[in-house]
C-alpha positions in Angstrom: -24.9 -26.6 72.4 -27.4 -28.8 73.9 -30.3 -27.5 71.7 -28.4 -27.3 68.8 -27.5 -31.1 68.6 -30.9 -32.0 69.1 -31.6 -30.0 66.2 -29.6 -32.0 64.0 -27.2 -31.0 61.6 -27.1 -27.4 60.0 -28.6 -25.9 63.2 -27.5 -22.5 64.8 -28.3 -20.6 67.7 -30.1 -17.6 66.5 -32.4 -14.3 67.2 -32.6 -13.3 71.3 -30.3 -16.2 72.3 -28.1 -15.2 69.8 -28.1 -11.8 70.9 -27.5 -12.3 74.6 -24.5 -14.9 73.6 -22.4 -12.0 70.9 -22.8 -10.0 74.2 -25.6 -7.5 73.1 -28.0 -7.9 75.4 -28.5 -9.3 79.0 -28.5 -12.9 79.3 -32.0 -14.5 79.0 -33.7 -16.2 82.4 -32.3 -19.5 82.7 -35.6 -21.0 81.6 -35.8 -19.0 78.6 -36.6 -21.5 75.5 -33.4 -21.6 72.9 -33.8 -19.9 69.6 -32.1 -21.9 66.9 -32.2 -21.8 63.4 -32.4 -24.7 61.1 -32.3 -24.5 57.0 -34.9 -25.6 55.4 -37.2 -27.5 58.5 -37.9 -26.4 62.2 -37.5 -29.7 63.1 -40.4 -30.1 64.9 -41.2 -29.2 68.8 -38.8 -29.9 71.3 -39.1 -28.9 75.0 -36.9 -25.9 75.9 -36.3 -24.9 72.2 -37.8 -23.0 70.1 -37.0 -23.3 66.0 -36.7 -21.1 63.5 -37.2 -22.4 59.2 -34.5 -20.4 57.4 -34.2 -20.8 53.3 -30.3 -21.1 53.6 -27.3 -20.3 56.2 -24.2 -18.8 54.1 -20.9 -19.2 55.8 -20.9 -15.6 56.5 -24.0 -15.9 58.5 -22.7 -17.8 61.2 -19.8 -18.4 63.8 -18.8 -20.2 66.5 -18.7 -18.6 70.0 -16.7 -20.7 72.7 -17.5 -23.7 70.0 -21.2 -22.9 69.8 -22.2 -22.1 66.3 -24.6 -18.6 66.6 -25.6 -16.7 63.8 -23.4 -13.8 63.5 -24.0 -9.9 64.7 -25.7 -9.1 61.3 -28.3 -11.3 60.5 -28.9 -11.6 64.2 -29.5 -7.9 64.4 -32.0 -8.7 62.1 -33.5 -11.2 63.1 -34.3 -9.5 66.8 -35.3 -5.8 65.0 -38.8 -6.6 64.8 -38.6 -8.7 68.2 -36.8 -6.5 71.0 -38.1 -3.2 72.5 -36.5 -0.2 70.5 -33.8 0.8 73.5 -32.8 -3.1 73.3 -32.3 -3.0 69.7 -30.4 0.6 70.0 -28.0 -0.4 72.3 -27.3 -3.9 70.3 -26.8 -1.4 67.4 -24.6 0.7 69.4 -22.4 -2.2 71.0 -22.0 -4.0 67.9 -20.9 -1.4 65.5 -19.0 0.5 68.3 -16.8 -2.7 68.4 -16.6 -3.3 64.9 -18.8 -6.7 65.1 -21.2 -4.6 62.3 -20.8 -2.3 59.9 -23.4 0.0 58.7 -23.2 -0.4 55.6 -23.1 -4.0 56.3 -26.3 -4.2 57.3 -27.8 -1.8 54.5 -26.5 -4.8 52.8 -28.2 -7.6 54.1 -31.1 -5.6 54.9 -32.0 -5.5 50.9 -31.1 -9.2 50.3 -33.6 -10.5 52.6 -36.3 -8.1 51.6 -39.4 -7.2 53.9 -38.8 -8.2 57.6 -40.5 -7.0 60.8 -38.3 -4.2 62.6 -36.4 -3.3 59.0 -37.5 0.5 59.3 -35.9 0.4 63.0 -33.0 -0.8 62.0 -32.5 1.7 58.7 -33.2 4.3 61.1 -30.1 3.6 63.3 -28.2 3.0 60.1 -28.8 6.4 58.7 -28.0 7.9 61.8 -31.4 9.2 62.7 -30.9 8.1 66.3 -28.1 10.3 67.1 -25.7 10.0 69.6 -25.5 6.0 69.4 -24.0 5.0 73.3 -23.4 1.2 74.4 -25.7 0.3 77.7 -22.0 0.7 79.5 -21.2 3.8 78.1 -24.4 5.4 78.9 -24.4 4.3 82.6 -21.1 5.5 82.8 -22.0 8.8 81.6 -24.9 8.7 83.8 -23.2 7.6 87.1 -20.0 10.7 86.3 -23.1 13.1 86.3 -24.9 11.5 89.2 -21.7 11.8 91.5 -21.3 15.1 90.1 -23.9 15.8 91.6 -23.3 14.3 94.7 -26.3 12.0 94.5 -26.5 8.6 96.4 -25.2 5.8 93.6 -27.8 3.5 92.4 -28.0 0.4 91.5 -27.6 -0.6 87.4 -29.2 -3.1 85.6 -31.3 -4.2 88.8 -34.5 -6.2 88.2 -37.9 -5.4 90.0 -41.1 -6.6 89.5 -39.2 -8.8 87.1 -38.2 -6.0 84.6 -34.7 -4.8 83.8 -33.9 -1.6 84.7 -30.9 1.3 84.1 -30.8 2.7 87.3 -33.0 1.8 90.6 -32.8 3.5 93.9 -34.9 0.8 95.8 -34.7 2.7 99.4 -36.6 6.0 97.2 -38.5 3.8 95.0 -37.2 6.0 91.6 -36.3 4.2 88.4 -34.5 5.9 85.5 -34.8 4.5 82.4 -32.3 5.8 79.2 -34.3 5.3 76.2 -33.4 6.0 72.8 -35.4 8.3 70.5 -35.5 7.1 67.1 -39.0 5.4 67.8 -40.5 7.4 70.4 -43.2 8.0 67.1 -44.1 4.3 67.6 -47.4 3.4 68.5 -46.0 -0.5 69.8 -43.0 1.2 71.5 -44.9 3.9 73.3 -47.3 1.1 74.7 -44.2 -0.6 75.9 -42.8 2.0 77.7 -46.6 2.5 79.2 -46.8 -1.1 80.4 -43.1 -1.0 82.2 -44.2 2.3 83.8 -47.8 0.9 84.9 -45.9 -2.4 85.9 -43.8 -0.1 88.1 -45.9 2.6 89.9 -48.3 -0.3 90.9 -45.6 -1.3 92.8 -44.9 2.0 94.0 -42.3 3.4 91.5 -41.8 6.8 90.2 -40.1 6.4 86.7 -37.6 8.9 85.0 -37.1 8.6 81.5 -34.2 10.4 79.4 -32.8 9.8 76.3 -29.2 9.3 75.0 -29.2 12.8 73.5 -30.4 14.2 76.7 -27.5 12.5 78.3 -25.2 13.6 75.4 -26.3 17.6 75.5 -28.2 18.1 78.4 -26.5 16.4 81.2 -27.0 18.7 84.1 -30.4 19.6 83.2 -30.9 16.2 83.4 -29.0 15.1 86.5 -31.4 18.0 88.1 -34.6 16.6 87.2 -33.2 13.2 88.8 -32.1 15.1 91.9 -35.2 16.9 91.8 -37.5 13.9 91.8 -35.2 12.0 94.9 -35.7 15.0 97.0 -39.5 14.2 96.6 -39.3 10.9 97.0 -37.1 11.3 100.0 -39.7 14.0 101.6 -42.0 12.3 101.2 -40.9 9.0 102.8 -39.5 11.2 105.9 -43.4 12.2 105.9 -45.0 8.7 106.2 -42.5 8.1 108.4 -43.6 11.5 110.8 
């Protein structure tokens, strides 16, 4: 609210703050600058803040969330599709239509009135159901845990941060990471760098990194719970060897 009454009148919070207030994705580091959009001027540079011009701000296009005005799930969506790593945008997608908080067809809509935008073909491909099974981040881990004590694997820990990445699953004591990607974009030259820099990040520091998709998850789940397993009994092995 801060940032958006130093804005002056007319101004919203928008894009990744936007996104992390409707609920969509994790809340931003506490020193993360404030995205907030303004029509017709950025207003200039303030510390902590960071503006965005807009050519107008219907009704529609905004709300108020515990009496902060946020632009709503729509044009937020699109205002982050160009911004967020695919599996962010995906689960946003997910969350927000699962609920009801956007319609597909919704954004179809708002897609054509506001022409050519970074991200557009991302988000058309979740809206013509290209992606598949569409599961929220919390329906995915709890699919994902089910098969893991299936299984009768040691829990790990969800939405743990290291190396200062967010990750799905971590077993710290093993060092494995999985990661639940989606697979709309795997084709994506800027999305499969992505993934290659997290995966660098985290077998420098000693890492091995799973990755499976939602539809794995959906259709394969005990294929994939075994390739987990698989790669913990490494790990473990090879940890009681150093230890030898």
């Amino acid at each position: 609210m801060a940032a958006v009454l130093a804005c002056g009148p007319g101004g919203v919070v928008s894009h990744v703050t936007a996104l992390a207030l409707h609920g969509f994705a994790s809340k931003e580091p506490a020193r993360a600058p404030v995205h907030v959009s303004m029509v017709g001027t950025d207003g200039g540079r303030r510390p902590g803040i960071r503006p965005h011009r807009v050519p107008a701000l219907a009704p529609s296009d905004w709300q108020r969330i515990e009496g902060i005005p946020v632009t709503a799930p729509v044009p937020t969506l699109l205002d982050v599709a160009g911004a967020v790593p695919s599996h962010t945008l995906e689960r946003a997608y997910a969350q927000a239509t699962r609920d009801g908080r956007a319609r597909p067809e919704a954004i179809e809509a708002a897609l054509v009135r506001r022409g050519p935008i970074p991200g557009a073909g991302r988000l058309r491909s979740l809206v013509s159901g290209s992606t598949g099974p569409a599961f929220t981040r919390s329906e995915a881990e709890e699919r994902l845990l089910e098969w893991i004590g299936k299984a009768g694997l040691p829990r790990p820990e969800t939405n743990g941060r290291v190396g200062g990445l967010e990750l799905d699953c971590v077993w710290r004591t093993s060092r494995v990471v999985v990661e639940v990607d989606g697979f709309a974009f795997h084709g994506s030259r800027k999305s499969f760098e992505a993934d290659r820099r997290r995966d660098a990040r985290l077998s420098s520091l000693g890492y091995r990194i799973v990755r499976i998709t939602w539809r794995q998850l959906d259709l394969e789940p005990v294929a994939t719970v075994t390739r987990i397993a698989q790669v913990l009994a490494v790990a473990g092995s090879e940890r009681s060897a150093r230890r030898a």
